[in-house]
C-alpha positions in Angstrom: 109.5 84.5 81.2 111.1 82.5 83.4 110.8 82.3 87.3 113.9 81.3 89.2 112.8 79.1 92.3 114.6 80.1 95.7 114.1 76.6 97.2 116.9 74.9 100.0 118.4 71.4 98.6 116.8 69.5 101.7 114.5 69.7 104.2 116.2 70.6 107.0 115.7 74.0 108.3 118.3 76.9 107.4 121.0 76.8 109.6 122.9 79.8 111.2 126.4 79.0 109.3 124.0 78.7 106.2 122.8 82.0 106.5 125.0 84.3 104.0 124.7 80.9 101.4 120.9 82.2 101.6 121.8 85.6 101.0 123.8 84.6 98.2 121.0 82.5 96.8 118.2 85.0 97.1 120.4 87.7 95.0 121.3 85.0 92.5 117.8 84.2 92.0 117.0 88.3 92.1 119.6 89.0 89.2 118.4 85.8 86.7 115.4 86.7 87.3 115.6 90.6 86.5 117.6 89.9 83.6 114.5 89.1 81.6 112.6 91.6 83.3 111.7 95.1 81.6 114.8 97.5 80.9 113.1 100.5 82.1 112.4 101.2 86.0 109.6 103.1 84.6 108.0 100.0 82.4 104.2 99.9 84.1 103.9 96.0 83.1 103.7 93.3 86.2 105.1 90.1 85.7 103.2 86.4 87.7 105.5 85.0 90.5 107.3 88.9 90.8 106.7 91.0 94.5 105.1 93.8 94.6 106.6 96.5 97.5 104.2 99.7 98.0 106.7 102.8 99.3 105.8 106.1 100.0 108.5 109.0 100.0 108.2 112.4 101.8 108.4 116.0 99.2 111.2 117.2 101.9 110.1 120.8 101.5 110.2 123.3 104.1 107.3 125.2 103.0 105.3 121.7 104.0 104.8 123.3 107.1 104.8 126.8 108.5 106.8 127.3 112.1 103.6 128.7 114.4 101.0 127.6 112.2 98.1 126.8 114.1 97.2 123.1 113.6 95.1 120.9 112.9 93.9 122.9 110.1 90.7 125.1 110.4 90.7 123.7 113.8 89.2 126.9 115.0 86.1 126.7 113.4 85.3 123.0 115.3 84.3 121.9 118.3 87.6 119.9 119.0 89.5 123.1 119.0 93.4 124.0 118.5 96.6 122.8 119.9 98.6 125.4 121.5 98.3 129.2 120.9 102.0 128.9 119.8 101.6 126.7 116.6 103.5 124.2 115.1 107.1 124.6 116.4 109.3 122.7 113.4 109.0 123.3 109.5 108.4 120.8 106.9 112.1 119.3 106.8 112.2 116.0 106.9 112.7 114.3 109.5 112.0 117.1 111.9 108.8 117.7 110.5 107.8 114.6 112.5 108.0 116.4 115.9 105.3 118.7 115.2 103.4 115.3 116.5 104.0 116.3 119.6 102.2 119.3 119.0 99.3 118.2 116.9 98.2 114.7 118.1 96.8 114.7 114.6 99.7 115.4 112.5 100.6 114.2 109.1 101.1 114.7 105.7 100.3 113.3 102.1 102.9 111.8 99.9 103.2 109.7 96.9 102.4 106.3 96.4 104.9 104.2 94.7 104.8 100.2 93.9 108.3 98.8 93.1 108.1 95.8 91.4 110.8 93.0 92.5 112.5 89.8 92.3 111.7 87.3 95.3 115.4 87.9 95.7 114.7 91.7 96.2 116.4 93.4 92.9 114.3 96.0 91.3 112.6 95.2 88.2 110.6 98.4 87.9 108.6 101.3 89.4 104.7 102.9 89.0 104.3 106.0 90.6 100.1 106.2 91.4 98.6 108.9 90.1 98.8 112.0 92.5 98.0 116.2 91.5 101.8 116.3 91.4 101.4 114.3 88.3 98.2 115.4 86.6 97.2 119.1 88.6 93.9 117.7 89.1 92.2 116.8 92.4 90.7 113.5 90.7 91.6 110.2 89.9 94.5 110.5 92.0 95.6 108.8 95.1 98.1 109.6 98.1 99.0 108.5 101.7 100.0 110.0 104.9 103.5 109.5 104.7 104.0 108.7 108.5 101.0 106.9 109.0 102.3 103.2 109.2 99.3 101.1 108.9 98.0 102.0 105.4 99.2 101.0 102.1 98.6 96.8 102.7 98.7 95.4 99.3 96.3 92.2 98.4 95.6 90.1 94.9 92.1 89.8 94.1 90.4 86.8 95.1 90.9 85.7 91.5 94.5 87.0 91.5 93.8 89.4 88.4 93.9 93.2 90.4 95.8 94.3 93.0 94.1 96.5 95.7 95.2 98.8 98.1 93.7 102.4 100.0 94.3 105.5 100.3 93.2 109.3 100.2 91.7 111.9 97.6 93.7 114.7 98.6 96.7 117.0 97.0 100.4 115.7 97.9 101.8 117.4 100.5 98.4 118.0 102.1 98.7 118.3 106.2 96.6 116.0 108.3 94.2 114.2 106.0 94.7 111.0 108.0 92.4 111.8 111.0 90.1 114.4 108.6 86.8 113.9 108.3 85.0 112.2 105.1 82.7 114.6 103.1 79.5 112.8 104.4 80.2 111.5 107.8 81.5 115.1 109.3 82.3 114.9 113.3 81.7 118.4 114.3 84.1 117.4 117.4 86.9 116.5 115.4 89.7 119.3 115.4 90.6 118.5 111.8 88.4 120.8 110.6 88.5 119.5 106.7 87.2 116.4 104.5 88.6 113.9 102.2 87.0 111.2 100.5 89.1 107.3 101.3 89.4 105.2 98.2 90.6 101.8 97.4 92.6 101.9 94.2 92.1 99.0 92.0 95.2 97.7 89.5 95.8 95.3 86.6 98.6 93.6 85.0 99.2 96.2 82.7 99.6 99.2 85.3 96.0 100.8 84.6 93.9 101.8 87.6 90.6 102.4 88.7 89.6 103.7 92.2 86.6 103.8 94.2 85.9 106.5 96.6 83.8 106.0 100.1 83.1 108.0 102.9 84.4 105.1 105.5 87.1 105.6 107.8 86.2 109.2 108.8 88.6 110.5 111.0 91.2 107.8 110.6 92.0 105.5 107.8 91.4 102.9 105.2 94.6 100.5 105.5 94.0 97.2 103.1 91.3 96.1 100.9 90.7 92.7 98.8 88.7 92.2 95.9 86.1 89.6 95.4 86.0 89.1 91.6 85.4 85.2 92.0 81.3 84.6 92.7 80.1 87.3 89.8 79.0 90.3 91.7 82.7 92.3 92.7 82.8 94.0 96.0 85.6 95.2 98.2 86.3 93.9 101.7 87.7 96.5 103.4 89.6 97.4 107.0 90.7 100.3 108.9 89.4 102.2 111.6 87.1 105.3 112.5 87.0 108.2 114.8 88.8 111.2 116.0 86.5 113.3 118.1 84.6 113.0 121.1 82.1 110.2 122.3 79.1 109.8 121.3 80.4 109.7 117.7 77.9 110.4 114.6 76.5 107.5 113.2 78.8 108.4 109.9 81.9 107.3 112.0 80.1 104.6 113.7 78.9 102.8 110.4 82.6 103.8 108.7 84.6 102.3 111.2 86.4 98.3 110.8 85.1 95.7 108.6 83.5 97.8 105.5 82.0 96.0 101.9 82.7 98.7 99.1 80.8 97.8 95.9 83.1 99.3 92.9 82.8 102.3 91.1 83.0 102.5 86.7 83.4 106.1 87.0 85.8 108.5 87.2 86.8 110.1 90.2 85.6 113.6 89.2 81.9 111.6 88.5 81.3 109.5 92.1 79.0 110.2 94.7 79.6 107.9 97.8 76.8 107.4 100.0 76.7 106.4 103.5 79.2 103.8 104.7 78.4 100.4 104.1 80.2 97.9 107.1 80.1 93.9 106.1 81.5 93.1 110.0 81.8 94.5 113.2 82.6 93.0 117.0 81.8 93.7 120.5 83.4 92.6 123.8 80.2 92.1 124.7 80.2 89.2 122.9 82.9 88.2 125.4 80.5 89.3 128.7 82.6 92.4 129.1 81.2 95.6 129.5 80.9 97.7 126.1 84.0 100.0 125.1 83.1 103.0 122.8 81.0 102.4 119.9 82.8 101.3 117.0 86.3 101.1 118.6 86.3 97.5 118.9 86.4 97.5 115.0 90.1 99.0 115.0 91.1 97.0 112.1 94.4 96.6 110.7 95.5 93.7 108.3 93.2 91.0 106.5 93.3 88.1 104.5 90.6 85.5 102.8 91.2 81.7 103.3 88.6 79.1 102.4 85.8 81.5 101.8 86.5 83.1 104.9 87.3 86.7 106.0 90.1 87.0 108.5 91.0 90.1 110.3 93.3 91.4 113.0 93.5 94.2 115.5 96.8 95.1 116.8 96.7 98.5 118.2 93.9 101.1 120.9 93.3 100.6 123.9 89.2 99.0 123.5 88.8 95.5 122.4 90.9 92.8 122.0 94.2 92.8 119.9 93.7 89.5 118.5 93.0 87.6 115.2 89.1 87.6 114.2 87.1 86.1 111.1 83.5 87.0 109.6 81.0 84.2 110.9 78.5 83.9 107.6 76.7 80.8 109.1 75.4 82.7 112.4 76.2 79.8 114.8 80.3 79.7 114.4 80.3 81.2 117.9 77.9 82.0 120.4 80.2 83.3 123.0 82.5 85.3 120.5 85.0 82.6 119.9 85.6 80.2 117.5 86.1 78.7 114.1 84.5 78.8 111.1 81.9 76.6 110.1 82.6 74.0 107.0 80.2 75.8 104.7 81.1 79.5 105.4 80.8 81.6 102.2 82.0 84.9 102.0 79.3 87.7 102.3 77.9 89.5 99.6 76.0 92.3 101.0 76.5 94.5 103.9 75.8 94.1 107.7 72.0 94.7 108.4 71.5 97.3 111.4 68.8 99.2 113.4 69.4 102.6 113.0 67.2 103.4 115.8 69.9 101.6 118.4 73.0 102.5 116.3 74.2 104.9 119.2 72.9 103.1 122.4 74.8 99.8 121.2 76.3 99.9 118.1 76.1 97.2 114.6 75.0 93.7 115.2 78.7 91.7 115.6 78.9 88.7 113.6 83.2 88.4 113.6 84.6 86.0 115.9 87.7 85.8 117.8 89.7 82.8 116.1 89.6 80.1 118.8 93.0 79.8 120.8 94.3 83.3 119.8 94.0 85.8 122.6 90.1 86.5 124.0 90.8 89.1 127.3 89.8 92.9 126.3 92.6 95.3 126.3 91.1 96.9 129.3 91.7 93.6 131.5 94.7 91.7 129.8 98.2 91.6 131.8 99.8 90.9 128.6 98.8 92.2 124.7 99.8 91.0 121.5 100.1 93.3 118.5 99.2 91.1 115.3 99.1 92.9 112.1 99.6 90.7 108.6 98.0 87.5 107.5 99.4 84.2 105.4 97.5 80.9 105.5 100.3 78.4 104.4 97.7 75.8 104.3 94.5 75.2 106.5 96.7 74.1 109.5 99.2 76.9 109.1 98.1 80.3 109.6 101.6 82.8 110.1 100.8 86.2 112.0 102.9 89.0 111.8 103.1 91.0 115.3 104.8 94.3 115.1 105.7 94.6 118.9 103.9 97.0 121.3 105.8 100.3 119.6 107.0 101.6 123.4 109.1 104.7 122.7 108.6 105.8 126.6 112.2 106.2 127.7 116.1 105.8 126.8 115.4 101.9 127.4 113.4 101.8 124.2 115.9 99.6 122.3 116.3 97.4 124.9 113.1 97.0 125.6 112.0 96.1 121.7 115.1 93.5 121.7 113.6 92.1 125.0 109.8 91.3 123.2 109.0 87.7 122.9 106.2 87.6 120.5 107.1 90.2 117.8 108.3 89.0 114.3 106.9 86.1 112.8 104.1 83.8 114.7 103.1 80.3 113.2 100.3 79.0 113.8 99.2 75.2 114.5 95.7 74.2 114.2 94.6 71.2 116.3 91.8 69.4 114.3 90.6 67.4 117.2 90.2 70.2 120.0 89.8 72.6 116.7 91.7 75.4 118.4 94.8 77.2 117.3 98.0 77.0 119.1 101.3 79.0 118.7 103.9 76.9 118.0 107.0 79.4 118.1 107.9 83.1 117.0 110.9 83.5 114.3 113.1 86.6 115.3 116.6 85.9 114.5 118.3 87.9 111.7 115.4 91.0 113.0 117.4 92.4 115.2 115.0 93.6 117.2 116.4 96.9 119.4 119.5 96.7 117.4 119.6 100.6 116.0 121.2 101.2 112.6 122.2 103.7 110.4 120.1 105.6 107.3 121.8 108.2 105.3 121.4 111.3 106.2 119.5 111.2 109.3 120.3 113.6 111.9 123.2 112.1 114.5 122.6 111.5 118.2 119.7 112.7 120.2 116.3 114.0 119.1 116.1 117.2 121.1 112.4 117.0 120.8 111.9 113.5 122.6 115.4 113.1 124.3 115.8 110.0 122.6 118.2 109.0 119.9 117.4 109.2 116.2 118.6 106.2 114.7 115.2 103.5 113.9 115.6 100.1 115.3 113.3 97.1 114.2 110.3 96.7 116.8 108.7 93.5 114.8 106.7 93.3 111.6 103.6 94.3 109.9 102.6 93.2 106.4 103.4 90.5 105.0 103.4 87.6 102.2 104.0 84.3 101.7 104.6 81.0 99.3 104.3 77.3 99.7 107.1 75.4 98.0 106.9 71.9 97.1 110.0 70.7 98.9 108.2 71.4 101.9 109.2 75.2 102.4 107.4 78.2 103.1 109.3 81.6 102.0 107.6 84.7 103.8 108.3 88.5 102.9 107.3 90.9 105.3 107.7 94.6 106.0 109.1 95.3 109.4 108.1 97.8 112.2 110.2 100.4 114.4 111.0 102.3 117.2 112.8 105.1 117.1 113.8 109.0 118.9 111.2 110.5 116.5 108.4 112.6 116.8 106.9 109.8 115.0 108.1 106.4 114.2 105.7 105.8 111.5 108.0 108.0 110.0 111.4 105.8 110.5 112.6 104.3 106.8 112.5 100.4 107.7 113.1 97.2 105.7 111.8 94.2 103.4 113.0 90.8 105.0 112.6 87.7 104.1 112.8 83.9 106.0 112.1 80.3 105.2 110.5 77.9 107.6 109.9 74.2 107.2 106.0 74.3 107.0 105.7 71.1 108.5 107.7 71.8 111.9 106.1 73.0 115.0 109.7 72.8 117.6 111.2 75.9 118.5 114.4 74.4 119.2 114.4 73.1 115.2 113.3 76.9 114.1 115.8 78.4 116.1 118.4 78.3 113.2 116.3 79.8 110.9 116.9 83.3 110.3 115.4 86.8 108.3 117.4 88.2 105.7 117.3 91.8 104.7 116.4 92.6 100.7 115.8 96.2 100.7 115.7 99.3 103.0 114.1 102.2 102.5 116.2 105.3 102.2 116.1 108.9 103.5 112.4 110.4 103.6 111.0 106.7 102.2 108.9 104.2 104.2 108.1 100.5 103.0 104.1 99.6 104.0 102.9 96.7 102.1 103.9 93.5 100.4 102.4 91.4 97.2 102.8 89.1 94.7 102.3 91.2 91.3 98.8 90.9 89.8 98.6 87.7 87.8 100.1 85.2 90.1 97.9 81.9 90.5 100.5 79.5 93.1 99.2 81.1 96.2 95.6 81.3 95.6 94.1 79.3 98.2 90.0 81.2 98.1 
C-alpha cells in the first residue's frame, strides 16, 4: 500500500491565496490514497499512515425519553434526590432531547461508538461499529458513550503503536444518564443518579478485534482517553477523566477513581471481570502551589494526555478547582518542589500505582507527584483573572509541544457567537521550549480558517431560536479538543484535530462539529509568519452525529516519539 504524502513544495508557510490549492491537495492525496484502500465501508482492517476518527451518533427515538419522567433515574431512592416534581419536559427527539439538561443537570444518554477510518486528506476508507447490545443483545463485551458528553472518546496508539485505546461505558445503548452514574464498587449514596455502570477502556488491533477492560474509576463522571504501555514488558493502561457527582465529603471510591488512573489489563471477557478498587498512578493538589486545598480529588479533573520521552503529560481544561493548565507525572520525586516544573532527564514512566494512606485519604487526599509544566499557567481557578481551556496533546519534537484549547464554552447570552469569535487563545497553541531558562513559552495561537463564532448550517436542525434557552440553534466553532499530529521532513507539521462549539442547545456537547486540519512550519515561532496559515475542514458530522477523538490507525510507527 501506498501512502500519498501531503507535503508543501517549500518552506514557506501556507499562504492565504494558497488556501483552496491546499484543499485541493489534501482531497487529491484523500482519493489516491482510498483507491487502494478496502472496497467495503464495512472492511474491519486498519491500514499504517491512515486516521482514525471516533463518532458517536444519537438512536433519534422518541421513546429515549418519557415527557414527565422523573430524572435522574431511581433518583428517589438517594440521598441527592429528584429534579422537579414535573419531570423531564422534552422527549427523546433529537436534538430537543438535549433540553431536558436544563432539567436534569445530569442528563445524557448512550450511543454507539463508531471509528471511521480515513485518508489524511479526509475521504472515507471504512467504518467499525464497537460492539454495543444493539449488536449482540448482551450486556457484555460491549461498549457505548454518552452521546452528548464531549470529552470522552480520545483515541491514542499504544506506546508501541500496535493497539489503539480509547474509554467508555458498560451499559445498553440508549441508556439515560450513565455518564454521572455511579461505578458498581465506588457507590456515592449522595449522587442522584441512583444506578451503576462499570467504565472500561477498549483495547484494538490492526485487524479490528477488541478486548476491553472494565474498572470501577471515574464514578460519577467519566473515563475520557487512555494509552497503552506495551513497550517495558508488563502492559498497563494510563488513564484520565474525572470523578464525582454528589456531595462533599466524597467516598473514598470517588476519591481514589478520580484523574490520573493505572489500569492493569484484563484477558477475560466482559461477562468474567471483577474490578477491584480504583487504582490512581497521579494525582495534584494546589497545595502544592501554597493555595488553600479545593475539594478532594477535584484538582484531578483530567481531560486529554499524551506520553513524550517516557513522560506522562496531562491537561485540565474545565471545573472551577485547580488549575486549567498542562501537567506531567514527576517519577524522579525532585522535578518540582513547589509544583512546577519540568521533567527530570531520567524520568521513566511508572509501573505501579500511587502509594496512599488510607487513614488521611479524606482529610487530604492522594500524595501529588504531577507537576504543572513550567511556563504554562500556575494560578488556581479560584484566583486567576484569566483561564485557559487546554484539552489535546502533540509533541512535534522535544521543543515543540502543540495544545489544543477548546475556548471557555460561554453560552450565557445572545452574544455567544461574538463572544467565541472574540477568544484569543482557543484553536491551536504552539509551544516553544527555552533550553537555557528550561521553561515553556507560547509562541502564537493558529485560528484562521476556524471561524470561531461564525454559525453554520447542519441538515435538518431546527431553524432560529431554541425556545428552551432563547438562543439560536445553529453550532458555531468555540476552539478545539483532540487532536493529532505528524512531522514531515521538509520541515512541516500537519495537525488534525476535532473542534469544539457553542451553540442555542440544551447542551452543546451535543452540536455535530468538524475534523480540520492545518500545517505549520515547525521551526517558526513569529505570529506575523503564522498568520497566513489556515485550518481546513475535512469532514462534518451530520444530523444526530458528534466527532470526539482523532488517531493515526493502529500500526503506524513515523510518529512514535516514547
Amino acid at each position: 500500500m501506498t501512502t500519498t504524502s501531503l507535503r508543501p513544495t517549500n518552506h514557506r508557510p501556507l499562504q492565504a491565496g494558497r488556501a483552496s490549492l491546499f484543499a485541493l491537495t489534501l482531497i487529491a492525496a484523500s482519493l489516491s490514497a482510498h483507491a487502494e484502500q478496502s472496497d467495503s465501508h464495512r472492511d474491519s482492517h486498519f491500514y499504517p499512515g491512515m486516521l482514525v476518527v471516533s463518532r458517536s451518533v444519537y438512536d433519534n427515538l422518541s421513546s429515549n425519553v418519557q415527557t414527565g419522567a422523573i430524572l435522574p433515574p431511581n433518583c428517589a431512592s438517594t440521598k441527592g434526590g429528584c429534579g422537579a416534581a414535573t419531570g423531564a419536559p422534552y422527549d427523546g427527539t433529537y436534538p430537543y432531547v438535549w433540553n431536558n439538561d436544563l432539567y436534569d443537570g445530569s442528563f445524557g444518554i448512550t450511543s454507539r461508538v463508531f471509528l471511521d477510518q480515513i485518508t489524511p486528506g479526509g475521504a472515507l476508507v471504512s467504518t467499525l461499529e464497537v460492539p454495543n447490545s444493539l449488536q449482540s443483545g448482551s450486556t457484555h463485551d460491549e461498549l457505548v458513550t454518552s452521546f452528548s458528553s464531549k470529552s470522552e472518546l480520545g483515541l491514542h496508539l499504544s506506546t508501541n503503536g500496535k493497539y489503539l485505546t480509547f474509554m467508555g461505558y458498560v451499559a445498553p445503548v440508549n441508556t439515560l444518564d450513565v455518564s454521572n452514574s455511579n461505578t458498581p464498587d465506588a457507590v456515592d449514596p449522595t449522587n442522584p443518579v441512583g444506578q451503576s455502570f462499570y467504565r472500561a477502556v477498549a483495547r484494538m488491533d490492526r485487524e479490528g478485534h477488541f478486548r476491553f477492560t472494565e474498572t470501577n474509576a471515574y464514578s460519577g463522571n467519566n473515563g475520557r482517553s487512555a494509552i497503552l504501555n506495551d513497550r517495558d514488558g508488563e502492559d498497563v493502561f494510563y488513564t484520565v477523566g474525572n470523578a464525582g457527582n454528589g456531595a462533599n465529603p466524597q467516598p473514598d471510591g470517588v476519591i481514589l477513581g478520580a484523574g490520573a488512573q493505572l489500569v492493569v489489563p484484563s484477558h477475560e471477557s466482559e461477562a468474567k471481570q471483577i474490578p477491584g478498587t480504583p487504582t490512581p498512578v497521579g494525582s495534584f493538589s494546589v497545595t502544592e502551589l501554597g493555595a488553600k486545598a479545593d475539594k478532594i480529588g477535584k484538582d484531578d479533573n483530567f481531560r486529554g494526555m499524551t506520553i513524550f520521552n517516557n513522560v506522562l503529560y496531562l491537561t485540565k481544561g474545565s471545573g472551577g478547582n485547580g488549575v486549567n493548565t498542562v501537567y506531567f507525572l514527576d517519577t524522579t520525586g525532585n522535578a518540582c518542589p513547589s509544583g512546577v516544573g519540568v521533567p527530570g532527564p531520567n524520568a521513566k514512566l511508572p509501573s505501579t500505582a500511587l502509594a496512599y494512606n488510607a487513614a488521611t485519604l479524606q482529610s487530604s487526599g492522594l500524595p501529588n507527584n504531577l507537576c504543572i509544566l513550567a511556563g504554562f499557567p500556575s494560578t488556581p481557578n479560584k484566583t486567576a483573572t484569566k483561564l485557559s481551556y487546554p484539552f489535546g496533546l502533540w509533541f512535534a519534537d522535544a521543543n515543540t509541544l502543540y495544545v489544543a484549547d477548546e475556548g471557555d464554552g460561554y453560552v450565557g447570552g445572545a452574544d455567544l457567537d461574538t463572544h467565541a469569535g472574540a477568544q484569543t487563545t482557543a484553536g491551536l497553541q504552539k509551544w516553544v521550549y527555552n533550553a537555557a531558562t528550561k521553561t515553556w513559552t507560547l509562541a502564537y495561537t493558529l485560528q484562521a480558517g476556524l471561524d470561531l463564532g461564525k454559525p453554520y448550517a447542519v441538515p435538518g436542525y431546527p431553524a432560529g431560536y431554541n425556545s428552551a434557552t432563547g438562543l439560536p440553534w445553529a453550532p458555531a466553532t468555540d476552539g478545539l479538543r483532540n487532536l493529532t499530529g505528524r512531522a514531515d521532513d521538509d520541515g512541516t507539521v500537519t495537525i488534525w484535530a476535532i473542534t469544539s462549539t457553542v451553540s442555542g442547545n440544551g447542551d452543546t456537547g451535543a452540536d455535530p462539529n468538524k475534523l480540520v486540519a492545518i500545517r505549520d512550519l515547525l521551526k517558526n515561532t513569529s505570529a506575523a509568519w503564522a498568520a497566513h496559515e489556515k485550518f481546513v475542514t475535512l469532514r462534518t458530522a451530520g444530523f444526530a452525529e458528534v466527532l470526539r477523538g482523532v488517531s493515526f490507525a493502529p500500526g503506524t510507527d513515523f510518529d512514535r516519539r516514547f
